[in-house]
ZADO-1210 file (C-alpha; in nm, 4 decimals, padded with zeros to 6 digits):
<atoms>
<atom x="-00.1764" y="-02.4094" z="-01.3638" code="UNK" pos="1"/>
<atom x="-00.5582" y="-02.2984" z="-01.3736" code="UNK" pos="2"/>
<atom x="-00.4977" y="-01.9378" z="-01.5426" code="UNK" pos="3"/>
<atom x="-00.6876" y="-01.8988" z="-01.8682" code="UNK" pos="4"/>
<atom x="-00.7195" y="-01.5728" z="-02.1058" code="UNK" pos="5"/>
<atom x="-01.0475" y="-01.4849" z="-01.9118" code="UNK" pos="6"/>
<atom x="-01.1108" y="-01.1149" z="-01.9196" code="UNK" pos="7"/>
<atom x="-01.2523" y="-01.0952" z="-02.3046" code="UNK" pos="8"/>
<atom x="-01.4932" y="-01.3631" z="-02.1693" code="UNK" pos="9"/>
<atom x="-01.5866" y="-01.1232" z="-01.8462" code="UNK" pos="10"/>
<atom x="-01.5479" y="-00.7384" z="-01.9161" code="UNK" pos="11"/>
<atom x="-01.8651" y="-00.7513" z="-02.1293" code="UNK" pos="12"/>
<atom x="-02.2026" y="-00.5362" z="-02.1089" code="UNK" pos="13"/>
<atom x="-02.2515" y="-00.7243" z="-01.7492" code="UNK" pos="14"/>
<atom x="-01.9865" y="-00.5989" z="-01.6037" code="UNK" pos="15"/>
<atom x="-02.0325" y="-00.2483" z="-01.7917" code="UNK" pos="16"/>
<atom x="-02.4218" y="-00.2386" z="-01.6714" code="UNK" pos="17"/>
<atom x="-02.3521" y="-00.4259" z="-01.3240" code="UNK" pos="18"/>
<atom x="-02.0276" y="-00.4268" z="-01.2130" code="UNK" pos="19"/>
<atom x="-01.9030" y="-00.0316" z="-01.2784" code="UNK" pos="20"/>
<atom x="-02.2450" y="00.0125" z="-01.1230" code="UNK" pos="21"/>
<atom x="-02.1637" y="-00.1580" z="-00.8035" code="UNK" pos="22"/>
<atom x="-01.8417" y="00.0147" z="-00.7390" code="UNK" pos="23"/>
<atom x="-02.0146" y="00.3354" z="-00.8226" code="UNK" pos="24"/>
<atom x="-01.9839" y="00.4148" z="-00.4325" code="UNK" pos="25"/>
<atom x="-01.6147" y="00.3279" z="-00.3875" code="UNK" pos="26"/>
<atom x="-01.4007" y="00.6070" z="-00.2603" code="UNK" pos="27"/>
<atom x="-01.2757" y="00.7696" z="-00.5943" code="UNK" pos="28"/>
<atom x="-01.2019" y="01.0697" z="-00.3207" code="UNK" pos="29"/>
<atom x="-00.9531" y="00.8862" z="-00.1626" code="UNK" pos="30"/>
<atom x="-00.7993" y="00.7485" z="-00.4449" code="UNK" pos="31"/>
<atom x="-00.7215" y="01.0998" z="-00.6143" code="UNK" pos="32"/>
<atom x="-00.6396" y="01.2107" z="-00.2679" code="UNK" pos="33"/>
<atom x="-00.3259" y="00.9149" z="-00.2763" code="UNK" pos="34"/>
<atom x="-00.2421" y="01.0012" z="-00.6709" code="UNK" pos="35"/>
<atom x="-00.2421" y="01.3420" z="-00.5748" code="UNK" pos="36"/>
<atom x="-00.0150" y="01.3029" z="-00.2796" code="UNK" pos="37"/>
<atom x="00.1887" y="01.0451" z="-00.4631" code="UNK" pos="38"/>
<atom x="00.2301" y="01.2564" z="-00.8155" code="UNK" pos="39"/>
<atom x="00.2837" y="01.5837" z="-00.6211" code="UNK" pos="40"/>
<atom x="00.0885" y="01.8348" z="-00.8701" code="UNK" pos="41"/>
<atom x="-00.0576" y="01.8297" z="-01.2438" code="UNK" pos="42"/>
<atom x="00.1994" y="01.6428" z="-01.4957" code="UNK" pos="43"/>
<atom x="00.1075" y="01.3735" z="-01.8140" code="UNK" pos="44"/>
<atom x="-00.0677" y="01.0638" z="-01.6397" code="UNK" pos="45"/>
<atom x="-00.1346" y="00.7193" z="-01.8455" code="UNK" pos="46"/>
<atom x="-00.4126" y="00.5591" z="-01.6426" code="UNK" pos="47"/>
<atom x="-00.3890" y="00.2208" z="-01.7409" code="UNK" pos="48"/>
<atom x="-00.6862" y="-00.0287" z="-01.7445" code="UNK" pos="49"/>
<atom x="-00.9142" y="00.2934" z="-01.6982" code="UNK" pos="50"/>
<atom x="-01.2406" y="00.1224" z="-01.7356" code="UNK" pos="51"/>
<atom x="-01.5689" y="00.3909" z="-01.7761" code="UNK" pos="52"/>
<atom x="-01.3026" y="00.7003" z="-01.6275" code="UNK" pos="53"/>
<atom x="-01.4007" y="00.6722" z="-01.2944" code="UNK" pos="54"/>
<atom x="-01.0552" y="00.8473" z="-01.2228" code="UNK" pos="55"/>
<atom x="-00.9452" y="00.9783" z="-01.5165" code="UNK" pos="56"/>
<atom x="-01.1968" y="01.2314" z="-01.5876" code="UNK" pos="57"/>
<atom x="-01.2129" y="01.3609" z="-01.2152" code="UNK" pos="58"/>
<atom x="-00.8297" y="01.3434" z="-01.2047" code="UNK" pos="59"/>
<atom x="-00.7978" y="01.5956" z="-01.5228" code="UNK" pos="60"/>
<atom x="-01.0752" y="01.8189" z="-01.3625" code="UNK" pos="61"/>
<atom x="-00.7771" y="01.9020" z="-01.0673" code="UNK" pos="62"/>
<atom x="-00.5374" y="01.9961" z="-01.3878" code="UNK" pos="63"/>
<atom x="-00.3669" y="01.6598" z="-01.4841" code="UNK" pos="64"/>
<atom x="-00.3360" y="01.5935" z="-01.8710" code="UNK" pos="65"/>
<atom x="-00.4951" y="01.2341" z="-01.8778" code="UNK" pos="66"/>
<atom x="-00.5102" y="00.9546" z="-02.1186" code="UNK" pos="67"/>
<atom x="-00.7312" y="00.6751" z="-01.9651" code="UNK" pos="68"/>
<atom x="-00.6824" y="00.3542" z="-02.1837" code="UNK" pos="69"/>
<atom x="-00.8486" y="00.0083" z="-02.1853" code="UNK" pos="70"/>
<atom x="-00.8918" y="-00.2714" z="-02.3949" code="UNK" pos="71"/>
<atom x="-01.2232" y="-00.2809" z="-02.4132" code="UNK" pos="72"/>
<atom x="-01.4093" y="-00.0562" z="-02.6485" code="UNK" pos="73"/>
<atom x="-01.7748" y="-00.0476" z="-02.5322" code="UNK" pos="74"/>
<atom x="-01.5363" y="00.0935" z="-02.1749" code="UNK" pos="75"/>
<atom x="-01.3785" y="00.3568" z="-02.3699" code="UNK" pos="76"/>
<atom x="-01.7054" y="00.4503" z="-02.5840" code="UNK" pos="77"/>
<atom x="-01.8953" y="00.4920" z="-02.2100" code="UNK" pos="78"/>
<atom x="-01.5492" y="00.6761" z="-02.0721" code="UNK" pos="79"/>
<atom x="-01.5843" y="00.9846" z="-02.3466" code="UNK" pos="80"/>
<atom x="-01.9420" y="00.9958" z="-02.3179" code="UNK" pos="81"/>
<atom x="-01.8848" y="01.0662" z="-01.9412" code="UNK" pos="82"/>
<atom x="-01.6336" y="01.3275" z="-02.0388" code="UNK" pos="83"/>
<atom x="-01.8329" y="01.4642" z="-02.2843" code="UNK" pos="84"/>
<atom x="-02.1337" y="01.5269" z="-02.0254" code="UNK" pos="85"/>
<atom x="-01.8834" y="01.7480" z="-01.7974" code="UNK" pos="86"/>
<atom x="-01.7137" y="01.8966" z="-02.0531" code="UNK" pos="87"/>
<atom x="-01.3713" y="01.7131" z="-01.9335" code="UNK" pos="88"/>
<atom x="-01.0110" y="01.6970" z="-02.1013" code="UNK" pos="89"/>
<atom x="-00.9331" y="01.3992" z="-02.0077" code="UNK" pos="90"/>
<atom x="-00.9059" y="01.1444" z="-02.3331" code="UNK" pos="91"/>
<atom x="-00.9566" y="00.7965" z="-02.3805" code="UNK" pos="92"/>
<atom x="-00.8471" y="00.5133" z="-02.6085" code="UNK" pos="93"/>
<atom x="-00.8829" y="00.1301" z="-02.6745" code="UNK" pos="94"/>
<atom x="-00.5450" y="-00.0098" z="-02.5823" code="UNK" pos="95"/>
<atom x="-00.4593" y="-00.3733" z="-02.4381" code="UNK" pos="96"/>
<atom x="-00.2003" y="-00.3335" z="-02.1476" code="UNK" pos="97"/>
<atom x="-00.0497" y="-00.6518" z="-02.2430" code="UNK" pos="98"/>
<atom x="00.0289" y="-00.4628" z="-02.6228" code="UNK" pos="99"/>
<atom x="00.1257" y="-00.1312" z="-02.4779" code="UNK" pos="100"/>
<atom x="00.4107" y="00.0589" z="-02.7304" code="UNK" pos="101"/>
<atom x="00.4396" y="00.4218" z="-02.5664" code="UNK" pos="102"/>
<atom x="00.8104" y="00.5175" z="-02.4761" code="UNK" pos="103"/>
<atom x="00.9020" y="00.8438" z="-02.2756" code="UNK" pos="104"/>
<atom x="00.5661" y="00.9995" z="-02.2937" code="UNK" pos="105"/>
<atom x="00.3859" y="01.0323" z="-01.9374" code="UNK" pos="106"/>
<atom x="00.5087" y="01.1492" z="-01.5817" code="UNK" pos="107"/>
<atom x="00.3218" y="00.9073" z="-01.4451" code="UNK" pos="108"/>
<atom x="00.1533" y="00.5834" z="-01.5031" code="UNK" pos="109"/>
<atom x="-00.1800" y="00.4935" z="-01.2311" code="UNK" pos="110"/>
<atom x="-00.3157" y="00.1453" z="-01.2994" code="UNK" pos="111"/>
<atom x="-00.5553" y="00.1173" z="-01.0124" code="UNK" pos="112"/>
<atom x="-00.8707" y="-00.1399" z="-00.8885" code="UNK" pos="113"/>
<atom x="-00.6440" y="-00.4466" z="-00.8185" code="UNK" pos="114"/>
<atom x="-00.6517" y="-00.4015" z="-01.2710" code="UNK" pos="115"/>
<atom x="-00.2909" y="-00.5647" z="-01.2507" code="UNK" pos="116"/>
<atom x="-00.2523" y="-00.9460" z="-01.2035" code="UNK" pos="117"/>
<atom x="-00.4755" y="-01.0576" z="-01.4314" code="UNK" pos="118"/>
<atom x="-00.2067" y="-01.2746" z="-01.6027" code="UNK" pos="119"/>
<atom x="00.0897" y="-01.5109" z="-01.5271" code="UNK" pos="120"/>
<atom x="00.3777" y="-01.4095" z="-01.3463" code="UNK" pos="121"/>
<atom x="00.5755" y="-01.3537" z="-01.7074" code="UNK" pos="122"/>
<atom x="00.2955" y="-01.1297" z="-01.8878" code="UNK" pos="123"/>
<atom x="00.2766" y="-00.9372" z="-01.5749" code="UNK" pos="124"/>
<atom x="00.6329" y="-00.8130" z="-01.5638" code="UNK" pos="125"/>
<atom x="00.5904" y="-00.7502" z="-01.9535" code="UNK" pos="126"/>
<atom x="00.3475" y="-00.4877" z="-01.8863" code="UNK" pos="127"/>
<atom x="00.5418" y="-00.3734" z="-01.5844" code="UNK" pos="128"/>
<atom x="00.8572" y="-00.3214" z="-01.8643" code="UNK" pos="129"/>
<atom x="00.5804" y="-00.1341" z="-02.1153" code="UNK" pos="130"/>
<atom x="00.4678" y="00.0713" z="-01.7776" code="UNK" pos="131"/>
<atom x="00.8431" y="00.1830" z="-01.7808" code="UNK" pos="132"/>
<atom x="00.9389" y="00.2351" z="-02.0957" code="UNK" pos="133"/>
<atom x="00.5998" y="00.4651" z="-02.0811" code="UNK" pos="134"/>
<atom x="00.7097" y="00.6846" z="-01.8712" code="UNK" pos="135"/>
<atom x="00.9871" y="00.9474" z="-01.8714" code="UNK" pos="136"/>
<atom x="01.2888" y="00.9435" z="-01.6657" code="UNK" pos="137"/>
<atom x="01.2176" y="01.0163" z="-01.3581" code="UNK" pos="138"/>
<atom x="00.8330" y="00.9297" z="-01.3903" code="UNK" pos="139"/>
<atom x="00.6237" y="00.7841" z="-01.1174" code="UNK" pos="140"/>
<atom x="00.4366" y="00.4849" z="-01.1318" code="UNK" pos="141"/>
<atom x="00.1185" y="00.4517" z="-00.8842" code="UNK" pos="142"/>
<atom x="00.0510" y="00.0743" z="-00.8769" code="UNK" pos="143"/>
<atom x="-00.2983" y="-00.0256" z="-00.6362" code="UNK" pos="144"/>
<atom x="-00.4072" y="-00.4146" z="-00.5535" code="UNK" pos="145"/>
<atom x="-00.5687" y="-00.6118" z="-00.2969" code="UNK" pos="146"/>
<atom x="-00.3239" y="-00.6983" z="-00.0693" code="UNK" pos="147"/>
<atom x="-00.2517" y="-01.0900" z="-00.0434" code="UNK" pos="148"/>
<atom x="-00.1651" y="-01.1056" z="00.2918" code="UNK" pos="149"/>
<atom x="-00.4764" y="-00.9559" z="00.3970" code="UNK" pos="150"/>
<atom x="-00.6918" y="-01.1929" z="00.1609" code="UNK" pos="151"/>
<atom x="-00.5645" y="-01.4754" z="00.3533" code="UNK" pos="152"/>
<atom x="-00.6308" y="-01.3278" z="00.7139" code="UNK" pos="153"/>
<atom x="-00.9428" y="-01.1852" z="00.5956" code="UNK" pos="154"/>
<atom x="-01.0874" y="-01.4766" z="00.3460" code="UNK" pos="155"/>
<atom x="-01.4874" y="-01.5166" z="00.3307" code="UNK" pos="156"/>
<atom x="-01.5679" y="-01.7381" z="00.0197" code="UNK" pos="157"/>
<atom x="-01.8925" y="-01.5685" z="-00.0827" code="UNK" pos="158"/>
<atom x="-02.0014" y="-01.1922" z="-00.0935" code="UNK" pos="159"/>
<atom x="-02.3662" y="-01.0003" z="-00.2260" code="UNK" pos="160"/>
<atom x="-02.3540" y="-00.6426" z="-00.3559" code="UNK" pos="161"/>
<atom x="-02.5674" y="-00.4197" z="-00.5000" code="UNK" pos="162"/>
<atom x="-02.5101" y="-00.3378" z="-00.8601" code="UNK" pos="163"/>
<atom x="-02.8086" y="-00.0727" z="-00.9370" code="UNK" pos="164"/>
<atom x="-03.1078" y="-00.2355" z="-01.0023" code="UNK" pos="165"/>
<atom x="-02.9453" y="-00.5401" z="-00.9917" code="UNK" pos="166"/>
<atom x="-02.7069" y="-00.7730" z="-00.7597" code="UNK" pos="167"/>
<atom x="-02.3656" y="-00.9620" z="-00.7952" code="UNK" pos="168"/>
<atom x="-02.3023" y="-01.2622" z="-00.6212" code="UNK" pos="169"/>
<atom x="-01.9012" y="-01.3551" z="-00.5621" code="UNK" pos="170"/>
<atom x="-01.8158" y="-01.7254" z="-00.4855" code="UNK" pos="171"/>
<atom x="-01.4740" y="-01.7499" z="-00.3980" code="UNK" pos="172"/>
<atom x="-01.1745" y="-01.9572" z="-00.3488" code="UNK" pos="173"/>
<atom x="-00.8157" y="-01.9136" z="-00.3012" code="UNK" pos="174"/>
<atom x="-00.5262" y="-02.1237" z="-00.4844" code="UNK" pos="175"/>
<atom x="-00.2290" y="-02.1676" z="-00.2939" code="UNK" pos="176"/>
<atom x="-00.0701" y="-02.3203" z="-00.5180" code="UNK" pos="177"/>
<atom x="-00.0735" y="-02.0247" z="-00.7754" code="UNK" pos="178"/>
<atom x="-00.1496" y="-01.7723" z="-00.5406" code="UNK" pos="179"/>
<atom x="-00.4412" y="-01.6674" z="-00.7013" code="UNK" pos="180"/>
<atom x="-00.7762" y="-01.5779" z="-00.5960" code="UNK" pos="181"/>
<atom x="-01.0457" y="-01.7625" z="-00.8389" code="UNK" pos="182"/>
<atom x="-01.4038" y="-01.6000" z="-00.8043" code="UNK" pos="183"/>
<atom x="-01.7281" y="-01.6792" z="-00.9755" code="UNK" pos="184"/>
<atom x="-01.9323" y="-01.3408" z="-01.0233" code="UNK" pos="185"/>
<atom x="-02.3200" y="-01.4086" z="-01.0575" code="UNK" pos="186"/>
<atom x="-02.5255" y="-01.0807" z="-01.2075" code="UNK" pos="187"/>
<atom x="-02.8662" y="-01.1606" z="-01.0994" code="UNK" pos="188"/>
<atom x="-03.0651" y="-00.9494" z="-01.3407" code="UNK" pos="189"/>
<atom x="-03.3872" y="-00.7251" z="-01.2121" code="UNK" pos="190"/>
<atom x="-03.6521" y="-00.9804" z="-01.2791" code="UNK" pos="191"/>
<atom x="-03.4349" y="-01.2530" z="-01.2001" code="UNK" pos="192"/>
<atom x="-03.2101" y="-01.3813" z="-01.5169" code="UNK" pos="193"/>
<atom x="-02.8791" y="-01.4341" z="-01.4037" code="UNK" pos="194"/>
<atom x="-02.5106" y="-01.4826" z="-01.5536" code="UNK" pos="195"/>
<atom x="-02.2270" y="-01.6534" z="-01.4109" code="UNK" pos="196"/>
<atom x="-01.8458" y="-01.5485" z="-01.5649" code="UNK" pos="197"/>
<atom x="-01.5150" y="-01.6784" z="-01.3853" code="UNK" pos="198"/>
<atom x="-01.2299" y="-01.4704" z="-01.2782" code="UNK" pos="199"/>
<atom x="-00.8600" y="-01.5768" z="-01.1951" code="UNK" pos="200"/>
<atom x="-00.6664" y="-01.2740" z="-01.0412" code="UNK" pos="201"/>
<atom x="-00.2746" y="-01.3371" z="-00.9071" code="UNK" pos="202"/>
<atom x="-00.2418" y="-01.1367" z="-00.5820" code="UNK" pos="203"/>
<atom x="00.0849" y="-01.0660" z="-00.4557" code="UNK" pos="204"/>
<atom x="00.2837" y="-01.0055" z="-00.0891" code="UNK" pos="205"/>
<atom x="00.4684" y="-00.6472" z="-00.1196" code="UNK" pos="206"/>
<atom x="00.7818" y="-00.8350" z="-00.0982" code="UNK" pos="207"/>
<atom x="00.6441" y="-01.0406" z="-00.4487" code="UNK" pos="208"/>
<atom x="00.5555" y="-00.7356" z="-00.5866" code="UNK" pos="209"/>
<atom x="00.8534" y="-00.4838" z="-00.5292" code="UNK" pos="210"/>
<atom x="01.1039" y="-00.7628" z="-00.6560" code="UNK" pos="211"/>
<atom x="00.8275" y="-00.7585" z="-00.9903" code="UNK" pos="212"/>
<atom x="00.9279" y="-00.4139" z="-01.0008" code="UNK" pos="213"/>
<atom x="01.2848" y="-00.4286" z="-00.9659" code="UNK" pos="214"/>
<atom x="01.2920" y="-00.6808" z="-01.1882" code="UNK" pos="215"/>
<atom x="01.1333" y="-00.4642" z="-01.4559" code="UNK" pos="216"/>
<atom x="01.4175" y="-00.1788" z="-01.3596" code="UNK" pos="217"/>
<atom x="01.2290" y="00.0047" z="-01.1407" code="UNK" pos="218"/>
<atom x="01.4092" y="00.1836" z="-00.8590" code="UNK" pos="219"/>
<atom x="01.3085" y="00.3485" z="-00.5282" code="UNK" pos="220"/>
<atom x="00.9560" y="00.1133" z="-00.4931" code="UNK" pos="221"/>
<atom x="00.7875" y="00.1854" z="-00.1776" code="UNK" pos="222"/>
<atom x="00.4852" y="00.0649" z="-00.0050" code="UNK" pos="223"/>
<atom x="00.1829" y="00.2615" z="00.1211" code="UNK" pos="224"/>
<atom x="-00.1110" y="00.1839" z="00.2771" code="UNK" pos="225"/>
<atom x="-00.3042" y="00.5381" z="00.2618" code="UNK" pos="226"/>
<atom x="-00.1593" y="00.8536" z="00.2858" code="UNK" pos="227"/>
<atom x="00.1747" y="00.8815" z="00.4097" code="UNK" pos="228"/>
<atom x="00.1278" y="00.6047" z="00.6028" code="UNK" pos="229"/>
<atom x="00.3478" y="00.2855" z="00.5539" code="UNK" pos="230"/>
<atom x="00.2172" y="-00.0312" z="00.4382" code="UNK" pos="231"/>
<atom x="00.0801" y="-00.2951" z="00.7124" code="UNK" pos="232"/>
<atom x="-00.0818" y="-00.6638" z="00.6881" code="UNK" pos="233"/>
<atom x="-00.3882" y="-00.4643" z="00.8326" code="UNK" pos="234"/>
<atom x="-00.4118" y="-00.2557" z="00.4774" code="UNK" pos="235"/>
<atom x="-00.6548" y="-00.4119" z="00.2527" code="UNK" pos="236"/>
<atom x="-00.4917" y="-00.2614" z="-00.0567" code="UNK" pos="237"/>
<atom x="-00.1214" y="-00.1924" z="-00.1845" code="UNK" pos="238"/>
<atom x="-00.0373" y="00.1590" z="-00.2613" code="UNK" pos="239"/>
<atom x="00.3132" y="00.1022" z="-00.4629" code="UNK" pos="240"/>
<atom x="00.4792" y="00.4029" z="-00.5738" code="UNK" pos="241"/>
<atom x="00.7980" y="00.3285" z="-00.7606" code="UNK" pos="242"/>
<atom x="01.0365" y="00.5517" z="-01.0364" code="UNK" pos="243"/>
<atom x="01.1989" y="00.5098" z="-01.3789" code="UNK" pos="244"/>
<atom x="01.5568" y="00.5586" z="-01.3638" code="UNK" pos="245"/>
</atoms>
C-alpha cells in the first residue's frame, strides 16, 4: 500500500501562499448555491476541513451559524483574519477531522474540495462516524469529491495553473491498485525557486462511497451532480447528501 501520513508534510505556507491562491477563481457561487439548495435555509453548519473560509465566511453572510475547522493553524489564523476584514460571524478553530469529538451539535456537516479521502479506507469511515455523531438527528451531511469514474475517462498526467504571482505544476498518476490518485505539486516561486510535495488522495465510485456512508449509519444518501440534477459519469464532482437517523 503506498498511503503515507502526507498532509502535515503538504498543507504548509506553499500551499497557504500558492495553492488557496490558485483556486481563488473556483466557483464558491456555485458551491453555496448546492449547500443552499441541499440545507434548505440558515441552521448550525460544521464545515469540515475549511481551509482559509473560502465558504464558511460567505456561507454565514446568507444567515448560517458557521464553525469552519481545520487542522492546520496558520489556515485557521488566515480564516479569522478574513472574517475579521468583513466583519463576518462565521468562527473558526484548529481541529483534525481524524480527532473530531462533537456529538449532536450541528444541522449540518459540509466537508467540501475533494478534503475527504485523504486516508485509508478505515480512517475514512472513522471520520464519516465523527461526521455523524456531529450532527443532530435528522442533520444533513453535504459530502463533495472528484468523481473517480470521471478521473479515469478524463485522466491527463500533468496540469499548469496559476497560483498569483506564482505557478503549480501537477504530475500525476493513478493507482489501480489502491484506487488512488498520487500527484506531485511543484510551486514554482516568482523568480524561479521551486518546491515539490507529494499527495496520495483515495477517490471513490458513488457506489464506494454511499456503502462508506451506510456503513457509518447513514440513511437516505443520494447522489448529485449540480443542482437537482442526478449524478452522471459526465459530473466531474460528487455532490452526496445523506442524513443522521
Amino acid at each position: 500500500m503506498v498511503y503515507k501520513d502526507w498532509i502535515d508534510d503538504f498543507f504548509d505556507e506553499n500551499w497557504l501562499e500558492y495553492g488557496f491562491a490558485a483556486r481563488e477563481g473556483e466557483d464558491v457561487d456555485h458551491t453555496l448555491a448546492f449547500v443552499e439548495w441541499a440545507l434548505g435555509g440558515p441552521c448550525k453548519v460544521l464545515d469540515l476541513a475549511c481551509g482559509v473560509g473560502r465558504v464558511a465566511i460567505p456561507l454565514a453572510a446568507l444567515g448560517y451559524e458557521v464553525l469552519g475547522v481545520d487542522f492546520q493553524p496558520d489556515y485557521v489564523e488566515a480564516a479569522r483574519a478574513r472574517a475579521q476584514k468583513v466583519n463576518s460571524g462565521a468562527r473558526f478553530d484548529v481541529v483534525d477531522m481524524r480527532e473530531m469529538s462533537y456529538v449532536n451539535e450541528f444541522d449540518a456537516v459540509i466537508c467540501l474540495w475533494t478534503s475527504f479521502g485523504y486516508f485509508d479506507d478505515d480512517t475514512n469511515l472513522d471520520i464519516l462516524e465523527r461526521v455523524l455523531r456531529a450532527l443532530r438527528p435528522g442533520g444533513t451531511f453535504v459530502l463533495q469529491v472528484i468523481n473517480r469514474d470521471w478521473v479515469i475517462r478524463h485522466f491527463q498526467p500533468y496540469g499548469w495553473q496559476w497560483a498569483g504571482q506564482g505557478r503549480i505544476l501537477e504530475e500525476r498518476r493513478f493507482d489501480l491498485d489502491e484506487s488512488a490518485a498520487i500527484t506531485d505539486w511543484t510551486f514554482v516561486k516568482p523568480g524561479g525557486g521551486q518546491t515539490t510535495k507529494e499527495t496520495w488522495n483515495r477517490l471513490y465510485s458513488w457506489h464506494e462511497l454511499k456503502r462508506m456512508l451506510e456503513d457509518a449509519g447513514f440513511v437516505e444518501a443520494v447522489a448529485w451532480g449540480a443542482v437537482d440534477e442526478p449524478l452522471t459519469i459526465n459530473h466531474n464532482a460528487i455532490w452526496a447528501v445523506a442524513k443522521r437517523p
